[in-house]
N, C-alpha and C positions, 0 to 999 in steps of 0.2 A: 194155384188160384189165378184166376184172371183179375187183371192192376190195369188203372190209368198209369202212362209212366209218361215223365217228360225227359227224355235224352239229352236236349238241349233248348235254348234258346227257340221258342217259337215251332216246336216240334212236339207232337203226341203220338202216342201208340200204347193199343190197349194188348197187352201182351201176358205171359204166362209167368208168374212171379212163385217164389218159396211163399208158403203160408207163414204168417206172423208166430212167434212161439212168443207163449206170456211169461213174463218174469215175474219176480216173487212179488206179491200187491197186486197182479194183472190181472186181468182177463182177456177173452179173446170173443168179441161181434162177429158173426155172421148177418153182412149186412140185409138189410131190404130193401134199404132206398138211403141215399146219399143226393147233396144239395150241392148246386156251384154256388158260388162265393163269387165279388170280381176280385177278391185277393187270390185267385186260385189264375185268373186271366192274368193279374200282375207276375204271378208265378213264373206261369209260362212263358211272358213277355222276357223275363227273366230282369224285372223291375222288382226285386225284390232283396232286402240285404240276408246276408246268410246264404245263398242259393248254393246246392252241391247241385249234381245231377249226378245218374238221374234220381229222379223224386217221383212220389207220390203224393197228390197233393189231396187236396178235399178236408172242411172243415168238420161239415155236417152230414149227420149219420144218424140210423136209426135201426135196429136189429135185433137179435138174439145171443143170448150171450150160450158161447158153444163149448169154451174151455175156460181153466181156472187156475192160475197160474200157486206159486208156493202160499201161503197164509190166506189165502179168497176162501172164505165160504161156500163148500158148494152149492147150498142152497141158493146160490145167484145162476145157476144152471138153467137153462129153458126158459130165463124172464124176460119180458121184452120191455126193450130200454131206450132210451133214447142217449148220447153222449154231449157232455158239456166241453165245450172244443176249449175252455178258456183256462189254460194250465197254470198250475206253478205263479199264482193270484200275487199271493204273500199273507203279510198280517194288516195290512191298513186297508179302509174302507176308502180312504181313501184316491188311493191311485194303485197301478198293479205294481210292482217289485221289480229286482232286476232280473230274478229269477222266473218271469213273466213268458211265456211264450202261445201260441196258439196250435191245435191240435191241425196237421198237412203240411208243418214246415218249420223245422228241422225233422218232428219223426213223423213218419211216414203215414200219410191221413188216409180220410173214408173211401175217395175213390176205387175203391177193390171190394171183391168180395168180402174179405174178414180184416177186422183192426183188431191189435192189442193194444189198450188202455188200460191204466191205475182203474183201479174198482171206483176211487172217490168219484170217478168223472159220472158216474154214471146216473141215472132216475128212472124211474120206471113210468117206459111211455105213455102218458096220459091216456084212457081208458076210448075217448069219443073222438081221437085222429086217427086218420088211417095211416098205413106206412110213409108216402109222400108228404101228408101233409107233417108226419110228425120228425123227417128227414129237414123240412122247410123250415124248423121253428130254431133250432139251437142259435147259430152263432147272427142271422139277425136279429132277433126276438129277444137274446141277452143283451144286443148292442141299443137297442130299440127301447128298452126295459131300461135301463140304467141312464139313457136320455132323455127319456119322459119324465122319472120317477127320482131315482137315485139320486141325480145330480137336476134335472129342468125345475122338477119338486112341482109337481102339476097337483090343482086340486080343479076338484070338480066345478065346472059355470066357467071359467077361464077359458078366452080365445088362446086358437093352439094355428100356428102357420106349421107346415110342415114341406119342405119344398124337395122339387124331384120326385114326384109321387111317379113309383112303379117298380122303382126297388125292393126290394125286400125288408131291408130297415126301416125306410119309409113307410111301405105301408105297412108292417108290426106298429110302427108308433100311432098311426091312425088309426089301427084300429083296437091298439091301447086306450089313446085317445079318449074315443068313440065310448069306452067300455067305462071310462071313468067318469063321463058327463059333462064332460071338454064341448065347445063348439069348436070345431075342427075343418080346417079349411088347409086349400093342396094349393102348387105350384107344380106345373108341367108345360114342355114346350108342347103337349098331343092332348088335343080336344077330345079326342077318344077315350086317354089314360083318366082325365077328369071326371069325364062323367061314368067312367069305372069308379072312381074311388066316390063319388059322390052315392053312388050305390052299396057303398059300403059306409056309408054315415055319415061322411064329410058334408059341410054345410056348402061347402059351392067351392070353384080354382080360381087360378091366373095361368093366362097363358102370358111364359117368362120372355119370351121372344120378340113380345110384343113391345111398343116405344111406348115409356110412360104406364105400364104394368103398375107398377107400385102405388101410383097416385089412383089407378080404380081401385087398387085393394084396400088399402086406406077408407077411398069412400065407400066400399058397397059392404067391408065387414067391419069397421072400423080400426083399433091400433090392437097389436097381440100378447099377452102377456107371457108366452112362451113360444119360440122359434124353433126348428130342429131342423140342421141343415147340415147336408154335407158336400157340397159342390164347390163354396167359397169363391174366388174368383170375382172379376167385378161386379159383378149382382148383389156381393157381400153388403155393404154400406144402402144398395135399397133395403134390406133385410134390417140392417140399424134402423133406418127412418120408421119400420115398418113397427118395430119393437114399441111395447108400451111405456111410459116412463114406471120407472123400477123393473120392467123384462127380462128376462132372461133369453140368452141364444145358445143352446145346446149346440155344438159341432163334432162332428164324428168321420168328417175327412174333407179334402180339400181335392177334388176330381176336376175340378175348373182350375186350380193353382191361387196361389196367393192373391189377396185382394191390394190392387191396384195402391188405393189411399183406404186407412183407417181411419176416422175420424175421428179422433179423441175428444176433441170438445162437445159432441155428441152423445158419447157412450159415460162421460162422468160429468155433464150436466142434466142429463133424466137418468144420471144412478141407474145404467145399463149394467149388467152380470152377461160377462162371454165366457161360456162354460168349455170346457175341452172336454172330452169324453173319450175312453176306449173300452171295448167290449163291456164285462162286468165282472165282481167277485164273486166264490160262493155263496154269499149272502143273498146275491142279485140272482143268482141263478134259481136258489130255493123258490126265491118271491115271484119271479116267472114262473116256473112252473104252476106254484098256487095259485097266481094269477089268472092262468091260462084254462087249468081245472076250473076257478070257481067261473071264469064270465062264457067257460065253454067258446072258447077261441078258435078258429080254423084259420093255420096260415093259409095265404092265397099260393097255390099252385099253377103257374102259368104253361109248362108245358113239362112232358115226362117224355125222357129216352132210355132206352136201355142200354146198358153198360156199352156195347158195342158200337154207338153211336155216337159216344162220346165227342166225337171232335164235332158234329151237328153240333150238340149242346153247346161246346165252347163256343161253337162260332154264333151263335144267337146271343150270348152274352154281351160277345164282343162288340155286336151291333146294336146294343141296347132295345132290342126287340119284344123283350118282355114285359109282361105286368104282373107282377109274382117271381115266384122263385123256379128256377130249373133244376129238375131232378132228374135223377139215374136210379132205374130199376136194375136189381139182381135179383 
C-alpha cells in the first residue's frame, strides 16, 4: 500500500509500504480521507519526543473497515467508521494516564491507505459527513470538545473569546460554541479568516496584531466568561484582562511560547480558573460524537489533496494558509 513516510528530519516521501496486519482486538481501515494535524508538521520537524524514523504519522482518519483481526466481531466488516486517535486514556476523567498516547506516533497513523487499530477506537461515521469532512472531525473536534465542555464548562448566553480562529480546534469550538447558544466572538491576525468565522456564527473579531486590540474587545463585546486559547505567548495576560471575573481560560497549546509575565494578582483577585487541557477521554469522545449527530455539525474543510501530494499539503500547513482542516484523499 502507498504510506506518507518520514525518513528523517524535515524529509517526506509517499512510497510503497507492507500493509498493516491486525492483531488480536484489531482491525484493519481502508482509509478515505485522512486529516493533517500541526503535530504531524511538529513530526516532521522532528520537534517531537519519542520520534523513531522512519514513521508514519497522521492522527485523523476515516474509512472502512476491511479486516478483523483474533476476538473482533466480524460484523464490523464493510462499516464505515470514523477512528478516535486518543489512545490508552486511562481511568480518570480527569487527566490522561501515563499509558496516554496519540494515534501517528509511536504506531504508525492514518497517512496511508489502511491503518490497524484496537476495535474500541472506533464509531460509526456519522450519517450527514462526507468522507473529508468526517476525516476533519476526530483529533480536533475531541480536543475542541473537551475545552469547550469538559473542563471550559460553557452554558448557554455566555460570551466565549476563542483566539487563532482558522485552525481546526478553533474553529470546532466555535462552532461548538455557536451550537450551544454561546455569543461567540474570534481573534485572528486575517480580516479575511474573521469575517469567515463570522459566517459561521461568531458575533464579530479582533485583529491580534493590532496596538491596543484588547482594550476595543473589552469595549465593543464586553468582558468573556470563557477564553480558549492556544497560542499563549505575550498576548497571554491581554487574554487575562480580557477574562470575566470568575472566567475561565481553556489552553490547549502554547504555539507562541510561554508568556512573558503572569499576573498573579489578576488571575486570584477576580477568582480567574486557567484551565489546561489535552485531547479528550472516552467519555468525551462519545459526547462528540452525539453532539455532532444531534446539532448536525460539518467540520470546516479548507483544502483536499490526494495522497500523492502530500508534501503540497504539509507545506500549506506549515505556512498557516488554511481555514479548516487539510485533508488527503485515497
Amino acid at each position: 500500500m502507498r504510506a506518507v513516510q518520514l525518513p528523517a528530519i524535515n524529509q517526506l516521501q509517499v512510497v510503497e509500504v507492507p500493509e498493516p496486519s491486525p492483531a488480536a482486538g484489531e482491525v484493519v481501515v481502508s482509509l478515505r480521507a485522512a486529516a493533517l494535524n500541526h503535530r504531524d508538521v511538529w513530526v516532521k520537524a522532528g520537534q517531537y519526543a519519542g520520534l523513531k524514523w522512519p514513521c508514519t504519522p497522521g492522527s485523523d482518519g476515516a474509512g472502512v473497515v476491511t479486516g478483523c483481526g483474533e476476538g473482533v466481531d466480524s460484523s464490523w466488516l464493510e462499516r464505515e467508521v470514523i477512528i478516535n486517535p486518543s489512545f490508552g486514556w486511562g481511568d480518570s476523567e480527569l487527566a490522561q494516564g501515563t499509558q496516554f498516547s496519540i494515534l501517528g506516533l509511536p504506531r504508525a497513523g492514518t497517512l496511508a491507505e489502511k491503518v490497524a487499530v484496537p476495535v474500541g477506537q472506533l464509531s460509526a461515521k456519522p450519517a450527514h459527513l462526507n468522507w473529508n469532512e468526517a476525516a476533519a472531525l476526530p483529533l480536533a473536534g475531541l480536543t475542541a470538545y473537551r475545552a469547550v465542555f469538559s473542563r471550559g464548562r460553557l452554558q448557554a448566553g455566555e460570551r466565549v473569546l476563542i483566539s487563532g480562529i482558522g485552525g481546526g480546534v478553533a474553529l470546532s469550538a466555535l462552532q461548538f460554541a455557536v451550537a450551544a447558544k454561546a455569543e461567540v466572538w474570534v481573534t485572528s491576525s486575517s480580516p479575511a479568516k474573521i469575517a469567515s468565522a463570522v459566517k459561521l456564527g461568531a458575533r464579530g473579531g479582533f485583529d491580534y496584531s493590532l496596538e491596543g486590540w484588547a482594550a476595543v474587545a473589552a469595549k465593543d463585546s464586553g468582558l468573556f466568561h470563557l477564553i480558549v486559547d492556544s497560542a499563549g505567548g505575550p498576548d497571554f495576560e491581554r487574554l487575562i484582562d480580557l477574562a470575566a471575573p470568575g472566567g475561565r481560560i481553556a489552553i490547549f497549546g502554547a504555539t507562541r511560547g510561554n508568556p512573558p509575565v503572569l499576573p498573579m494578582r489578576k488571575i486570584f483577585w477576580r477568582q480567574l480558573s486557567v484551565l489546561g487541557t489535552t485531547m479528550g477521554s472516552p467519555a468525551d469522545w462519545a459526547a462528540l460524537m452525539e453532539f455532532v449527530r444531534h446539532h448536525q455539525i460539518r467540520p470546516v474543510v479548507s483544502n483536499s489533496f490526494a495522497l500523492a501530494r502530500a508534501d503540497e499539503a504539509f507545506a500549506l500547513m506549515e505556512c498557516g494558509g488554511q481555514f479548516g482542516k487539510i485533508v488527503l484523499t485515497f
